[in-house]
C-alpha positions as CSV (number, residue, x, y, z in Angstrom):
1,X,-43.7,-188.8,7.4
2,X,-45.3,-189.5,3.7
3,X,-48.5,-188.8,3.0
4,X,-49.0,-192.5,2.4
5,X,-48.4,-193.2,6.1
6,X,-50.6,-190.4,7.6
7,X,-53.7,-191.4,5.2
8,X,-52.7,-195.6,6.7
9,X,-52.7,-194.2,9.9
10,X,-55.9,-192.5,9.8
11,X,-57.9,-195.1,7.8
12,X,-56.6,-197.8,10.7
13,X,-58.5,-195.4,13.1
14,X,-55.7,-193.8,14.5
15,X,-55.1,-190.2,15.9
16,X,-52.9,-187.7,13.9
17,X,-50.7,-185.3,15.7
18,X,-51.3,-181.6,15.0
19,X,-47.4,-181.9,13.1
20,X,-48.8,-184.6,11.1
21,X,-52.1,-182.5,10.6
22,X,-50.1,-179.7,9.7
23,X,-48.0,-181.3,7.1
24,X,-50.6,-182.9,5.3
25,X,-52.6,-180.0,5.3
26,X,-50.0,-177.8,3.9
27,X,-48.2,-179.8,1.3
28,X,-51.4,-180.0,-0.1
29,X,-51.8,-176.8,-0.7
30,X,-48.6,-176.4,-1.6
31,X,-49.2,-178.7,-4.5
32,X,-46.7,-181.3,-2.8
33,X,-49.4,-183.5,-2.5
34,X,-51.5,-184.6,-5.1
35,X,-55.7,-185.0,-5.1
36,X,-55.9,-188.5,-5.7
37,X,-54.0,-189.0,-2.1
38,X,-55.9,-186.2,-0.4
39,X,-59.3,-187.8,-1.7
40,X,-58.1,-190.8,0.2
41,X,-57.6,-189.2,3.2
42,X,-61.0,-187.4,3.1
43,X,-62.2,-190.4,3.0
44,X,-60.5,-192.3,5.7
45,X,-62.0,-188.5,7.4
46,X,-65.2,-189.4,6.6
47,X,-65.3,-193.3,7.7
48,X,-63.3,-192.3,10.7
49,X,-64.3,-189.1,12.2
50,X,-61.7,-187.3,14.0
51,X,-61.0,-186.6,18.2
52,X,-61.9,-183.1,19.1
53,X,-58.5,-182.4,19.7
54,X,-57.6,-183.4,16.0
55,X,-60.6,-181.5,14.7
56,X,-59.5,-177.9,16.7
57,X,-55.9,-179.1,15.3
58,X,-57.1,-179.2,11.7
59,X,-59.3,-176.2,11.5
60,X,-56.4,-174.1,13.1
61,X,-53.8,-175.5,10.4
62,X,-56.9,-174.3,7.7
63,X,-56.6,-170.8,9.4
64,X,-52.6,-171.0,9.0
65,X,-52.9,-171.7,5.4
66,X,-53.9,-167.6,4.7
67,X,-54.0,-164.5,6.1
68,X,-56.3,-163.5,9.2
69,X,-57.4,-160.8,10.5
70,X,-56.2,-158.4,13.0
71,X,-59.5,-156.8,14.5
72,X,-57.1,-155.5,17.4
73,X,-57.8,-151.7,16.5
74,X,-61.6,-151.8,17.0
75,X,-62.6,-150.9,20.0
76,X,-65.3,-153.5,22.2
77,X,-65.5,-157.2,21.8
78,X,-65.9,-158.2,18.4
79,X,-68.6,-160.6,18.3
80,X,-69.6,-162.9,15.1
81,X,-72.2,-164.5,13.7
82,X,-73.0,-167.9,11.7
83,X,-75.6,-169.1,9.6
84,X,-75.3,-173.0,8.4
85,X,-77.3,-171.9,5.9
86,X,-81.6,-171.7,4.9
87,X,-84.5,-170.7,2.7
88,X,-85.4,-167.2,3.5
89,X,-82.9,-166.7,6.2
90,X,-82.0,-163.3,5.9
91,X,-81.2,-162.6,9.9
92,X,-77.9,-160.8,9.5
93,X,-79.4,-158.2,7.8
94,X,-81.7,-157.9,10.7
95,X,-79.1,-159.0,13.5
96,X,-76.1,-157.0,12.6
97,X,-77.6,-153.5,12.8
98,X,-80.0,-154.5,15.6
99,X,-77.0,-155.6,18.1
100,X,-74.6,-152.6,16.5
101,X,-77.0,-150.8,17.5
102,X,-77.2,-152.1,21.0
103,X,-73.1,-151.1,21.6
104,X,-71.4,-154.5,20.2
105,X,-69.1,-154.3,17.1
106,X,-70.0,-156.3,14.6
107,X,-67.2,-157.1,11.6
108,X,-68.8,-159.7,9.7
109,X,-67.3,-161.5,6.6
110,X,-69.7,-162.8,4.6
111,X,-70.5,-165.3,1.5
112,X,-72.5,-165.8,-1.7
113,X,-75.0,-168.1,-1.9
114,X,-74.7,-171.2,-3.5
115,X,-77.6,-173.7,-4.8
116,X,-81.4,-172.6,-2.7
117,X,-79.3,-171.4,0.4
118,X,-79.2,-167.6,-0.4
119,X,-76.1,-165.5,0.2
120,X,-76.2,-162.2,2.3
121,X,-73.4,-160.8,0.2
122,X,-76.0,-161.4,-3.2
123,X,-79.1,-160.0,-0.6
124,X,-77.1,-156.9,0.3
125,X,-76.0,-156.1,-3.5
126,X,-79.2,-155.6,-4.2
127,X,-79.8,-152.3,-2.5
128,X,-78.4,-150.1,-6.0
129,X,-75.1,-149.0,-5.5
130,X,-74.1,-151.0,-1.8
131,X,-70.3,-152.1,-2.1
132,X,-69.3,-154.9,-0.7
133,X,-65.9,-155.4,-1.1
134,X,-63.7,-152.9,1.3
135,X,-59.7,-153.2,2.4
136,X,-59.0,-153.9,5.8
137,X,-58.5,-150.4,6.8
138,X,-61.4,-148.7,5.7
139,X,-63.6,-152.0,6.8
140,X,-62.0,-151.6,10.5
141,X,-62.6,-147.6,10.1
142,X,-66.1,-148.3,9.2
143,X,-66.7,-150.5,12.4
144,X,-65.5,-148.1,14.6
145,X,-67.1,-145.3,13.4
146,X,-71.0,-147.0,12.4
147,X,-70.3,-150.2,14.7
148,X,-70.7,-152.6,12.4
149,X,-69.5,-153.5,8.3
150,X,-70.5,-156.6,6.1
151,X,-68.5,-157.1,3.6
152,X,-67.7,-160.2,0.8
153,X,-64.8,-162.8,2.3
154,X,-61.8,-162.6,0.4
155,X,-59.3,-165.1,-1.1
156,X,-56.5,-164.6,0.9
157,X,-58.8,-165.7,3.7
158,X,-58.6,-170.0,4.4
159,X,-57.3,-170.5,0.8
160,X,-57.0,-174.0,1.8
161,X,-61.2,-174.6,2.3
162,X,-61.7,-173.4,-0.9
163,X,-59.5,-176.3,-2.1
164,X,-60.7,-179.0,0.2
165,X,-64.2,-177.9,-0.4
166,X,-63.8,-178.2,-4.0
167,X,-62.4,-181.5,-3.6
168,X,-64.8,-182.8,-1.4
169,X,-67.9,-181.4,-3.5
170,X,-66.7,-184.4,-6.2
171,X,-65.2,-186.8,-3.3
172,X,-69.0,-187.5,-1.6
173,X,-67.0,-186.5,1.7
174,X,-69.0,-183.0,1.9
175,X,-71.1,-184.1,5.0
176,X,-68.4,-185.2,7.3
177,X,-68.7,-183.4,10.3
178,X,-65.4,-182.5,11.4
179,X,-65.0,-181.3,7.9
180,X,-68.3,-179.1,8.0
181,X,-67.4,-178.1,11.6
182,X,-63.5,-177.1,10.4
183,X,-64.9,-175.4,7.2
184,X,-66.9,-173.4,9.2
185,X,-64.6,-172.5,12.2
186,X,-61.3,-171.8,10.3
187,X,-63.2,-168.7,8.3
188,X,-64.7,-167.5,11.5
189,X,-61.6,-167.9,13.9
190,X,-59.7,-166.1,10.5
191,X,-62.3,-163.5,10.4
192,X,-60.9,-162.2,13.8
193,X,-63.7,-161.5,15.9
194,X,-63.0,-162.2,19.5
195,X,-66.8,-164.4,20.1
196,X,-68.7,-166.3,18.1
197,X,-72.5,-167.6,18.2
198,X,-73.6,-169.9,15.3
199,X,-77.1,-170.7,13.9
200,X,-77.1,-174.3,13.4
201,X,-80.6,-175.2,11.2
202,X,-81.8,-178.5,11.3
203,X,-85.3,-179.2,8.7
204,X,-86.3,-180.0,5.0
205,X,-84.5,-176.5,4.2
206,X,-81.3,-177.1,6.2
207,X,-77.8,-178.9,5.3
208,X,-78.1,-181.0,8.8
209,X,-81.8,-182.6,8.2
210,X,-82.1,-184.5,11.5
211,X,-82.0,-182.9,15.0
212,X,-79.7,-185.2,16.7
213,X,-77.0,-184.3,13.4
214,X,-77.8,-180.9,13.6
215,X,-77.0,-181.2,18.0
216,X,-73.9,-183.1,17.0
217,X,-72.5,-180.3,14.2
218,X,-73.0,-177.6,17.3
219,X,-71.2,-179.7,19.3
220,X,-68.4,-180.1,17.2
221,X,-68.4,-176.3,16.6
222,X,-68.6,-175.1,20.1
223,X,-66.0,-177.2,20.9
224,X,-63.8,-176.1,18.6
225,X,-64.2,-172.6,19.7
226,X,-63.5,-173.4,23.2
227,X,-60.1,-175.4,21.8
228,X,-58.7,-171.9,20.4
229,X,-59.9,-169.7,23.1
230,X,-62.8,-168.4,20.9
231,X,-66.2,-167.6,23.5
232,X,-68.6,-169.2,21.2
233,X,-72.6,-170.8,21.3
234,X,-74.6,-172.2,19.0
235,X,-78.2,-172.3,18.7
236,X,-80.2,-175.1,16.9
237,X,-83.0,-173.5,15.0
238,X,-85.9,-174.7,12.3
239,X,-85.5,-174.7,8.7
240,X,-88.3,-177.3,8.0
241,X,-90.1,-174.3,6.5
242,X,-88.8,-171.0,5.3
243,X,-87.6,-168.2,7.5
244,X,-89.9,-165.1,7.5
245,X,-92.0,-165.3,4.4
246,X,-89.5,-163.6,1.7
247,X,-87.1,-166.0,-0.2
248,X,-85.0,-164.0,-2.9
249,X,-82.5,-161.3,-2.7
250,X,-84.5,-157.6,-2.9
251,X,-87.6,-159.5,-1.4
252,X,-85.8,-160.6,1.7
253,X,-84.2,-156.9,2.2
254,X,-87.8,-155.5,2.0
255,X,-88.7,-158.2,4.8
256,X,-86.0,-157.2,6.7
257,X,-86.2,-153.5,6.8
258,X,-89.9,-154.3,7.6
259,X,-88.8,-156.5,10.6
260,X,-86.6,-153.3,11.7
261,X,-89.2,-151.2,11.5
262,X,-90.9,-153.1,14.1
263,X,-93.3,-154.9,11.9
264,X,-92.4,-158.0,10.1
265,X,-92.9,-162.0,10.4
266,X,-93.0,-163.1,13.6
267,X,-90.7,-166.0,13.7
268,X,-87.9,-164.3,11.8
269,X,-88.0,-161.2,14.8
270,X,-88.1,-163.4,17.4
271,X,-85.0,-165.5,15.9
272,X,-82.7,-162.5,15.4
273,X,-83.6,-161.6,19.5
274,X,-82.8,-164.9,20.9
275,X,-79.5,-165.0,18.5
276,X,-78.8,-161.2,19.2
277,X,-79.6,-161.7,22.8
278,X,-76.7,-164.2,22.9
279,X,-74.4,-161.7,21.0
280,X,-74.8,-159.0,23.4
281,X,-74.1,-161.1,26.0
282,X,-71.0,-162.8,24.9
283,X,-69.9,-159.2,23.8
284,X,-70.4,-157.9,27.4
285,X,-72.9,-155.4,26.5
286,X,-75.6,-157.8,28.4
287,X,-75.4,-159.7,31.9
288,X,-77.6,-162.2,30.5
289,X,-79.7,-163.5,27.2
290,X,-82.6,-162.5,29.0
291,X,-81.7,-159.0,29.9
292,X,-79.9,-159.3,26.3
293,X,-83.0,-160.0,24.7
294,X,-85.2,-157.1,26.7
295,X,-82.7,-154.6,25.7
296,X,-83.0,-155.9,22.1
297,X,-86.9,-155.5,21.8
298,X,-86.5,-151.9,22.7
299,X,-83.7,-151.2,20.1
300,X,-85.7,-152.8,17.6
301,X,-89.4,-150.9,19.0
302,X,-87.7,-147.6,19.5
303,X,-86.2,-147.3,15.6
304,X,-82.6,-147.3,16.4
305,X,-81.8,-150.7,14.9
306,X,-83.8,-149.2,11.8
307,X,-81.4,-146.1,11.8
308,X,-78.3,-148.2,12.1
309,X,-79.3,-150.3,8.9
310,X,-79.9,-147.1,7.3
311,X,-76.4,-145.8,8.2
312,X,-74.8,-149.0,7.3
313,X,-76.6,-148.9,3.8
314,X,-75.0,-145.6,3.7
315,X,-71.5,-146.1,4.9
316,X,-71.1,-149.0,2.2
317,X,-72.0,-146.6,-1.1
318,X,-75.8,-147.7,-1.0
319,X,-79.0,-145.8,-1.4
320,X,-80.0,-145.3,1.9
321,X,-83.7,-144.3,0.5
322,X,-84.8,-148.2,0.2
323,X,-84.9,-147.6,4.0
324,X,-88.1,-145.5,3.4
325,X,-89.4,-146.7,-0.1
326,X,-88.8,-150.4,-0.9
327,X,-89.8,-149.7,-4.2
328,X,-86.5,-148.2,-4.5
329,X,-85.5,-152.0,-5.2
330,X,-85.5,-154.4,-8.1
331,X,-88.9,-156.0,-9.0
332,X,-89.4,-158.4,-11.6
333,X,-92.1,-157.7,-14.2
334,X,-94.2,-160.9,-13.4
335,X,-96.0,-161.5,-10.5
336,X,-98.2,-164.5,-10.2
337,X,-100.6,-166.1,-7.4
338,X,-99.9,-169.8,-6.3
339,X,-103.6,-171.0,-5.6
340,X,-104.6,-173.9,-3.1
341,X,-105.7,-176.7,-4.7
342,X,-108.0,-177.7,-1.9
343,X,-109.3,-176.2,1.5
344,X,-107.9,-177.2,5.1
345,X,-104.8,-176.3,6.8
346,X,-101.4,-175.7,5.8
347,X,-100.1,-178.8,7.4
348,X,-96.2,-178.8,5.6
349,X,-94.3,-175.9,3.5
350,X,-91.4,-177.8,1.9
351,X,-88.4,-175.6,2.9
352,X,-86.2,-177.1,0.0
353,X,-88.6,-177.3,-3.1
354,X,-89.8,-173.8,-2.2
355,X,-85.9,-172.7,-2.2
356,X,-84.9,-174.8,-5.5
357,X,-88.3,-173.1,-6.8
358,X,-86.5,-169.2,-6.2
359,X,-83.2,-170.7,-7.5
360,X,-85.3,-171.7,-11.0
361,X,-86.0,-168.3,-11.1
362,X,-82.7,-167.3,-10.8
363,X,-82.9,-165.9,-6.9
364,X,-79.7,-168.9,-6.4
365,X,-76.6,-170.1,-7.9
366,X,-76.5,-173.8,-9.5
367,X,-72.7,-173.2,-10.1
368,X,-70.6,-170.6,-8.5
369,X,-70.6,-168.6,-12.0
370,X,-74.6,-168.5,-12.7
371,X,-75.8,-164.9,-12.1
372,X,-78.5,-163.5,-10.0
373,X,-81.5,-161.8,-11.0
374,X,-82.3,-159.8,-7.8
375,X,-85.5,-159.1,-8.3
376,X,-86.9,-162.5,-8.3
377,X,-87.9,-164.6,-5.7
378,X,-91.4,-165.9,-3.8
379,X,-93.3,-164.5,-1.3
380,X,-95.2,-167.1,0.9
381,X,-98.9,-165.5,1.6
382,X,-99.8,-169.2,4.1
383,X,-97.4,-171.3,6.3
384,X,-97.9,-174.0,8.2
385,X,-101.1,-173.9,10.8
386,X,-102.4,-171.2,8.4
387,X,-106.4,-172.3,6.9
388,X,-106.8,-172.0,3.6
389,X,-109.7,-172.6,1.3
390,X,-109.9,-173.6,-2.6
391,X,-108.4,-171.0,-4.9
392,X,-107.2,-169.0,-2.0
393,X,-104.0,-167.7,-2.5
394,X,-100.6,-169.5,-0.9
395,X,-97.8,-167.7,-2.2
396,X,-96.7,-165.3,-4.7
397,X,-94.2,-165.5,-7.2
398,X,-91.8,-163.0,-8.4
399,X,-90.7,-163.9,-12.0
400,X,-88.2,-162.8,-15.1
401,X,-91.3,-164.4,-17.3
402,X,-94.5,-166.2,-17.8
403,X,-93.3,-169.5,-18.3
404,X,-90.3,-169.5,-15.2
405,X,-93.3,-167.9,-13.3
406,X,-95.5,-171.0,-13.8
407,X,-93.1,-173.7,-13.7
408,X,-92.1,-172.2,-10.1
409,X,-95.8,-171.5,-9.4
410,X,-95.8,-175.8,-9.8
411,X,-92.8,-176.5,-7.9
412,X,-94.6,-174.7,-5.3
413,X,-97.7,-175.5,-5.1
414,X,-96.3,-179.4,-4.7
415,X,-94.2,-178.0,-1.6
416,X,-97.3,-177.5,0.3
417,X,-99.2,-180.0,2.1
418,X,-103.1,-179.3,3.2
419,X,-104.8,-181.2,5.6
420,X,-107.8,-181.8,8.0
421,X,-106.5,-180.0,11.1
422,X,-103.2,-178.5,12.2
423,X,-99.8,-180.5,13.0
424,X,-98.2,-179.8,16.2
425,X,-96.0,-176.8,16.5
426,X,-92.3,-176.8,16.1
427,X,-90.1,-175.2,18.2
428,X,-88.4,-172.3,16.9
429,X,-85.4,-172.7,18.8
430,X,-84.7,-176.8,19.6
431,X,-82.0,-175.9,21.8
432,X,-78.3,-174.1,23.0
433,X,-74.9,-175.4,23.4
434,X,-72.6,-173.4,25.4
């Protein structure tokens, strides 16, 4: 059948068979197929969704396009773990170590950041001398022997997202949700782990901004996973402020190696237990999130997870002494207060301005070649329900130089709102699908 007929077919609301799937998917890739058509049928995509069954279909054909993974030699049930992305979200350099710790493997392929979502790949290559790029062997060897690895996704990996993605980046079809649910799935189900639980955030800092399209990408995910045989959950968290209080590259490790000390923002800890408590569990290590979640706390209390970040640090080529001294890190030679313009409450922290704020500094990527400055970043001192008077300090910026330190101490200073009294509380978690 011609790629004419399959893009008709689709834009009259019809369902493609996996062979038709299949084919269109790969001559593309093979270059049979030429943009202009496949714009057309992201399109016909994006006005007409796609079944379940056509979605699972898709994202397995995305996996077909490259290599995968054979995890088959580490021992244990390989469990994963996805982020769709936030301002300060650094949990997997919290969560991987903490639920290593606790007896599951964890071999997790991981990205760069792109625009004010940071990467953990560009987090992790911070810490002076940490490699991120292994070959299969020694990644696998690694996992069995420290229980866990982090390491940059390669190219051989999904070759065909990197080419839809591209496509639909200058197509407006980016926030189609079978696409985002495909994109996300075929790298994971590549990846090779055996389970899968995904951190879906919904917020001003978040790709999904609305709760009900945040509930419906989870959905699409989860259902996926069940489709290939993948055990996989999703959790629906906030990202209508940032994560923790850290957002930049060597800031957010610091934050994080606090939070495995024991210490650390409260609302970032109790994210990585309720996602870690659902690793565990689909990993076998725990009966339950619950009893998941109790074994957790102790890990975290008792210093192991702390020790197992320090080993991975270690394992990977970096210096293991940031563990101890954070000033073993990059810091940026300006640092500058962010005062309140008024007294009252925190009432709003603009996830979104405070992340495009970092990426001014150079903490993010505008286009996949920009560099990162890994020292550079913001440090939110007040968040929402926090009182604050006049002149009082609400963040701190981390800057290359005076004038990128006061044009970000602007941007941020707009991303708060104060008010009379305090807004209600958001959840942390709005929910679970199983």
């Amino acid at each position: 059948m011609r790629a004419y007929e399959l893009i008709q077919k689709k834009r009259d609301g019809g369902e493609l068979t996996a062979g038709e799937i299949s084919a269109i998917l790969a001559g593309y890739v093979a270059g049979e197929i030429p943009d202009y058509q496949m714009s057309a049928f992201l399109m016909a995509v994006y006005f007409r969704g796609m079944s379940s069954r056509e979605t699972a279909d898709f994202t397995l054909a995305m996996v077909r396009s490259g290599e995968t993974l054979d995890l088959g030699a580490i021992r244990g049930t390989k469990v994963d773990k996805h982020s769709t992305g936030g301002v300060g979200d650094k949990t997997s350099l919290v969560l991987i170590p903490l639920v290593a710790a606790a007896g599951a493997p964890v071999a997790k392929m991981s990205g760069r950041g792109l625009g004010h979502t940071g990467g953990t790949i560009d987090k992790l290559e911070s810490i002076p001398g940490f490699r991120t790029q292994l070959d299969t062997r020694a990644f696998i060897d690694q996992v069995n022997r420290v229980g866990c690895a982090i390491v940059v996704a390669t190219n051989e990996l999904v070759p065909a997202d990197k080419k839809l993605y591209a496509l639909r980046d200058v197509t407006a079809t980016v926030d189609s949700l079978p696409l985002i649910a495909s994109s996300v799935m075929s790298k994971k189900i590549a990846g090779g782990s055996d389970a899968i639980v995904l951190d879906v955030k919904t917020g001003s800092g978040a790709f999904m901004k609305t709760l009900d399209g945040a509930r419906e990408l989870a959905q699409a995910m989860v259902g996926i996973g069940a489709q290939v045989g993948r055990r996989t959950t999703a959790l629906i968290t906030d990202m209508d402020q940032p994560l923790g209080r850290a957002v930049g590259n060597a800031l957010e490790v610091a934050e994080a190696i606090e939070t495995l000390r024991g210490d650390g923002p409260l609302d970032l800890r109790e994210l990585c237990l309720e996602l870690g408590a659902q690793m565990v569990t689909l990993a076998g290590v725990a009966r339950s999130a619950g009893e998941g979640k109790d074994l957790l706390m102790k890990i975290l209390d008792d210093g192991s997870a702390l020790a197992k970040f320090a080993q991975l640090v270690d394992a990977q080529g970096g210096d293991r002494r940031v563990v101890d001294d954070s000033r073993r890190l990059p810091a940026a030679p300006v640092r500058i207060a962010v005062e309140a313009p008024s007294s009252g409450v925190v009432a709003a922290v603009d996830a979104q301005a405070v992340g495009l704020a970092a990426m001014g500094l150079g903490a993010g990527r505008a286009t996949k070649d920009d560099r990162i400055d890994p020292a550079v970043g913001v440090v939110l001192v007040r968040k929402v329900g926090d009182p604050v008077r006049d002149g009082e300090p609400l963040a701190d910026v981390h800057a290359p130089d005076r004038a990128r330190a006061a044009e970000a101490g602007r941007r941020i200073q707009a991303a708060y709102r104060i008010a009379a009294r305090a807004p209600a509380p958001r959840p942390l978690i709005h929910g679970v699908i199983t």
